[in-house]
C-alpha positions in Angstrom: -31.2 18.5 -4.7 -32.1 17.8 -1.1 -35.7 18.6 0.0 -35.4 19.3 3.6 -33.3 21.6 5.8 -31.8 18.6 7.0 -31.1 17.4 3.6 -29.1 20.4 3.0 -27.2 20.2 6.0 -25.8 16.5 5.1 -24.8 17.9 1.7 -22.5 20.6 3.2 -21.1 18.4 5.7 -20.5 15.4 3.0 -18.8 18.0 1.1 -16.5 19.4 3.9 -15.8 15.4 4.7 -15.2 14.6 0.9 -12.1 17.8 0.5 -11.0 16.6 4.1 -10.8 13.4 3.1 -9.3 14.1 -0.6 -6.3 15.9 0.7 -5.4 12.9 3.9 -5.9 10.5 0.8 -3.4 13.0 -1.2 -0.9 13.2 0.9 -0.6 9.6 2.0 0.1 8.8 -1.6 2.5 11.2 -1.9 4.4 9.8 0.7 3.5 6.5 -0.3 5.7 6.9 -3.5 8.3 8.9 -1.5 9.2 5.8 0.5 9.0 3.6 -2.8 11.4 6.3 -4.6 14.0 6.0 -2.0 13.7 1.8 -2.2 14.6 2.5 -5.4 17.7 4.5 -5.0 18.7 2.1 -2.4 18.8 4.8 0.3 18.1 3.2 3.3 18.2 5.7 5.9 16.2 8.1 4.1 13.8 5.2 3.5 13.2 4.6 7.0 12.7 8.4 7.7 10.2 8.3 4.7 9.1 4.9 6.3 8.0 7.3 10.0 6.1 9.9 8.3 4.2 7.6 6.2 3.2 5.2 9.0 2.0 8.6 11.1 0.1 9.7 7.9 -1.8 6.4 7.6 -2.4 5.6 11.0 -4.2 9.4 11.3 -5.5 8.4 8.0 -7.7 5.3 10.0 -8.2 7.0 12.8 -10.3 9.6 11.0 -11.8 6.8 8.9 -10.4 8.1 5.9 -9.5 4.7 5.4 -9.9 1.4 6.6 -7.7 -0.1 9.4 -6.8 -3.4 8.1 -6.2 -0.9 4.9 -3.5 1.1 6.9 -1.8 -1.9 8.4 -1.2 -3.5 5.3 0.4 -0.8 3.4 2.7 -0.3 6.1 3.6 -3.7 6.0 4.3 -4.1 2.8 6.1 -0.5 2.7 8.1 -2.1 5.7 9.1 -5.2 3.8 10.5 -3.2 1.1 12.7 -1.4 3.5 13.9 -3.9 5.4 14.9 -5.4 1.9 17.5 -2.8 1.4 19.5 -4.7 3.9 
């Protein structure tokens, strides 16, 4: 338990940051596997729909540092190899 008012304060804001954080995380992975359940069905145009939202969702997701840029770029290339393989 923090000491100092201060100390307090950075435990309520970590806290607000963690849940913020936990549901960007959330959602990205739930689109994540949206895109990689419609590579398996072979559906490619609802892929590359999938394929949009996901890259908006990680791209806010490093913006925000939720995650790491070089993190972002390379799930959406490998989520964008996968699509393009349903050529």
């Amino acid at each position: 338990m923090a000491h100092t008012i201060t100390g307090h304060r950075n435990i309520r804001r970590n806290d607000k940051r963690r849940l913020r954080n936990k549901t960007i995380k959330s959602a990205l992975r739930t689109q994540i596997r949206k895109v990689a359940a419609e590579v398996e069905k072979k559906d490619k145009t609802a892929a590359g729909e999938s394929l949009k939202l996901a890259y908006k969702l990680l791209d806010r997701a490093a913006r925000k540092g939720t995650i790491h840029p070089n993190n972002a770029a390379r799930h959406k290339a490998r989520l964008a190899g996968r699509v393009a393989s349903l050529k």
